[in-house]
FILODO-918950 format. One line per 2 residues: for each residue x, y, z of C-alpha. Coordinates in steps of 0.1 Angstrom, whole numbers, plus 5000, padded with zeros to 4 digits. Layout:
X Y Z; ...
END
This chain:
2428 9334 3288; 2439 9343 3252
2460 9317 3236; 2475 9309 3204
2471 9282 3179; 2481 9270 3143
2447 9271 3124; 2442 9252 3093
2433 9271 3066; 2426 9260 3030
2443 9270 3000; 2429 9282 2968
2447 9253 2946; 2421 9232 2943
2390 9236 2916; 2369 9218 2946
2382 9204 2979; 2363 9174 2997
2366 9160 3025; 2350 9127 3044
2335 9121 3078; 2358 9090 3083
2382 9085 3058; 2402 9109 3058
2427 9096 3040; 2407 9102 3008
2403 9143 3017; 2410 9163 2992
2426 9193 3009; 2451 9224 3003
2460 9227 3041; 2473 9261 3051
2487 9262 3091; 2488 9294 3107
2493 9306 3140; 2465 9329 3153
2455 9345 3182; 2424 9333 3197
2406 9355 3220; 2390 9342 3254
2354 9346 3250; 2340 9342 3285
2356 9379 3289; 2338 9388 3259
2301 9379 3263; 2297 9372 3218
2262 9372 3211; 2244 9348 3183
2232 9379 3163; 2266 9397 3164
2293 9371 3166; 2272 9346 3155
2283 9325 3187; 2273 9322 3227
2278 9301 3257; 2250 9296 3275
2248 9273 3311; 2223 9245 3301
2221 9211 3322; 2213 9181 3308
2191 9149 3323; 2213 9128 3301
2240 9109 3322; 2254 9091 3299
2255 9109 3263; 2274 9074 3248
2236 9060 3250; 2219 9066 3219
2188 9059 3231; 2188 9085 3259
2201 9113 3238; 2174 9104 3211
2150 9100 3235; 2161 9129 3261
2188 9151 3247; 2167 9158 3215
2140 9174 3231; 2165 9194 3250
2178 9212 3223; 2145 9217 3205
2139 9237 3239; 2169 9256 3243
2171 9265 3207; 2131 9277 3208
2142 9298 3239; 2172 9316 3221
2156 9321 3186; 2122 9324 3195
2112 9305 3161; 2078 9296 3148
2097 9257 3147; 2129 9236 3157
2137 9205 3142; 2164 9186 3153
2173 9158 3127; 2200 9134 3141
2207 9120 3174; 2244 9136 3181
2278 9133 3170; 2303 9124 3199
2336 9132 3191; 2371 9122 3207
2406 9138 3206; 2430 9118 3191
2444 9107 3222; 2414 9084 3228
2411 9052 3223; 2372 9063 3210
2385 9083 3185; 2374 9070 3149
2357 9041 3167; 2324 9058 3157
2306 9073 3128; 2326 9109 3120
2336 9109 3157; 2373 9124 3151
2372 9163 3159; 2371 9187 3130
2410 9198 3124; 2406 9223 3091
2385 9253 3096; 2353 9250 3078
2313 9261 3082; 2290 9228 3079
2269 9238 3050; 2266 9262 3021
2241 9287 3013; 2226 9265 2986
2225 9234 3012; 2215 9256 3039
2185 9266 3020; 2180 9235 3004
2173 9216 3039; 2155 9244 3049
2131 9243 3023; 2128 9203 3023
2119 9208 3063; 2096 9230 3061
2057 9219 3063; 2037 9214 3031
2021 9250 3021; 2041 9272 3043
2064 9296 3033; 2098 9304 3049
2106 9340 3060; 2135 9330 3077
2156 9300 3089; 2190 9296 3107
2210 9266 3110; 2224 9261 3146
2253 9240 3160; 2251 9229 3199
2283 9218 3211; 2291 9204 3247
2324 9196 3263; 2318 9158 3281
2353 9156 3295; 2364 9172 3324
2385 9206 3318; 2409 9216 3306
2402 9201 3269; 2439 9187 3252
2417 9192 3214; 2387 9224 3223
2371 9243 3193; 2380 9278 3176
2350 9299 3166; 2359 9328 3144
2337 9363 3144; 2314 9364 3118
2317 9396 3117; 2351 9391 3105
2347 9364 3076; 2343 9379 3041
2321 9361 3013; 2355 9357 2993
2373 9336 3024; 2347 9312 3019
2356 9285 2993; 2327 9257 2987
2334 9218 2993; 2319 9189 2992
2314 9173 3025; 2310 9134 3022
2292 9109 3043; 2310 9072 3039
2291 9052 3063; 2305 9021 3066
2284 8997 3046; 2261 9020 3029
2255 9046 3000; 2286 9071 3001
2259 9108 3000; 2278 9144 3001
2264 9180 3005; 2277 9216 3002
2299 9231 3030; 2324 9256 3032
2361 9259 3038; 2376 9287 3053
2408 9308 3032; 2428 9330 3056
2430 9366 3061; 2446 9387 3084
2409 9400 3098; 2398 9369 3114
2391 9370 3152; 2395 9341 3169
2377 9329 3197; 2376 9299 3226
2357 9289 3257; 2384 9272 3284
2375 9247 3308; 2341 9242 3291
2318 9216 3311; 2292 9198 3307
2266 9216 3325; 2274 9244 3293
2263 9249 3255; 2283 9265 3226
2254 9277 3202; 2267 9289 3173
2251 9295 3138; 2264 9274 3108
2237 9298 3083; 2216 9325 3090
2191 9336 3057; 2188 9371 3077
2216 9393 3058; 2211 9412 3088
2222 9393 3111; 2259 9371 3119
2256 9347 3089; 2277 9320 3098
2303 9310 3117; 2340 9291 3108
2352 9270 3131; 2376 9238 3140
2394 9220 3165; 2429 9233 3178
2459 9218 3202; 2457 9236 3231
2492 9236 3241; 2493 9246 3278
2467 9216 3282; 2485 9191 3307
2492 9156 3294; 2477 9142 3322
2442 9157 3310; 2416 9136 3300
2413 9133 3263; 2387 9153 3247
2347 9137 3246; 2322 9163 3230
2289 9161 3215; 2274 9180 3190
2236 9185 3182; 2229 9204 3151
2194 9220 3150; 2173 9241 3123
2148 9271 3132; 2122 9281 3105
2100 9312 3108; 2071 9310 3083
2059 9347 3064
END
C-alpha cells in the first residue's frame, strides 16, 4: 500500500553538517520535513542494479539476533552468502557484527551502541569513504575493478512496523542533492572517530519507496555505493512514522548488516 510520510531532508545552511551515532544532541543538522509519497515496493519488484534496492526472502538460523555471539558467529556468514549469491563478487567481507535498532517507543532504544533508527535521510558513506574502505579491504597486490557497498536490513518485530524505512530510487537522486557530512562514532568510553557520509537535500524528483509488514524471514539489500557509473550508485534512505500503524503494535526491533563486495581486474 502507498502511504505518505514527512521525510527529513537537509538544508543547505550549513558549511558541513555532522551528526553522531548516540548523541544526538550534539548533531549538527539543517532539518527540512516534508511530506512525500512513498510508493509500495512489493507491487514494484526494484532491482539492485536499477533502483539500487530489493527484498529478497532469506531465513536466518539465528533465533535470537540480541546475542552477539550468534550473529557473529552465525548471522555473519549468512550474509557473506546471500550477498556472494546477489552480486556474484570475486569477495564479501562483512566487518561488524550488526546494528540492532529500536523505535523510540522501546524501552531498547538508545540502550545500545547507535541503536536509535536513522530519522534524517542520508546514504552511509561517501564516494571518498566508499573507496577509501574499499581500497583498505582489499588483499595486498590486487587491484580493484569494482566494489559496491551493501546494506542488509531485517525487520525482528512482528508487522506492522510503528518506525519502517524509506528507500528512495537511485535513479531519482541527483549528484547535487547530495550534501557531504561527517558521520561520528562516540562510543562510550573510547576515541570519538568520524567518516564521510552523505545527507540528502530535497527535490521534487525523488521516488519514495517501502516494504509493509516486513518479517523476519526477509532481507532489504540495498546499495549504500556502487563504483560502477553504470549501475544504481547509491541509495538515500531513513526511518519514517508510519501513521496507520496501530498503537498496540510492537515497537520496532531491526538489524542491520552492512557488507562490501570487491571484484579484482
Amino acid at each position: 500500500m502507498d502511504t505518505r510520510a514527512l521525510i527529513a531532508y537537509a538544508g543547505r545552511s550549513l558549511p558541513r553538517p555532522r551528526y553522531y551515532a548516540n548523541d544526538h544532541s550534539r548533531d549538527v543538522l539543517d532539518i527540512t520535513l516534508i511530506e512525500m509519497e512513498i510508493a509500495d515496493a512489493r507491487a514494484r519488484a526494484p532491482t539492485l542494479d536499477g533502483a539500487g534496492f530489493t527484498l529478497i526472502a532469506h531465513r536466518s538460523a539465528v533465533t535470537d539476533f540480541a546475542d552477539r555471539a550468534a550473529v557473529e558467529a552465525v548471522h555473519r556468514a549468512e550474509i557473506v552468502a546471500l550477498v556472494q549469491d546477489l552480486s556474484g563478487a570475486d569477495l564479501v567481507l562483512v566487518g561488524s557484527p550488526g546494528i540492532l535498532r529500536f523505535s523510540e517507543r522501546s524501552a531498547h532504544s538508545g540502550s545500545l551502541e547507535n541503536s536509535r533508527p536513522a530519522r534524517f535521510a542520508h546514504v552511509d558513506v561517501s564516494d571518498a569513504s566508499a573507496g577509501a574502505f574499499a581500497q583498505r579491504a582489499a588483499p595486498p597486490g590486487r587491484a580493484l575493478a569494482r566494489f559496491v557497498h551493501y546494506n542488509i536490513w531485517r525487520a525482528l518485530s512482528a508487522p506492522p512496523q510503528d518506525v519502517p524505512l524509506a528507500l528512495c530510487d537511485a535513479r531519482s537522486v541527483a549528484a547535487a542533492d547530495l550534501i557531504l557530512a561527517d558521520a561520528v562514532f562516540d562510543s562510550p568510553g573510547k576515541p570519538e572517530w568520524s567518516f564521510e557520509g552523505l545527507v540528502l537535500a530535497h527535490a521534487a524528483a525523488h521516488r519514495w519507496h517501502w516494504f509493509p509488514d516486513m518479517h523476519r524471514d526477509e532481507a532489504l539489500v540495498f546499495k549504500t555505493h556502487d563504483s560502477d557509473a553504470g549501475r544504481a550508485h547509491c541509495v538515500p534512505h531513513v526511518a519514517f512514522d508510519h501513521r496507520a500503524c496501530p498503537m498496540h503494535a510492537a515497537p520496532r526491533m531491526s538489524i542491520e548488516m552492512r557488507a562490501l563486495a570487491l571484484w579484482f581486474a
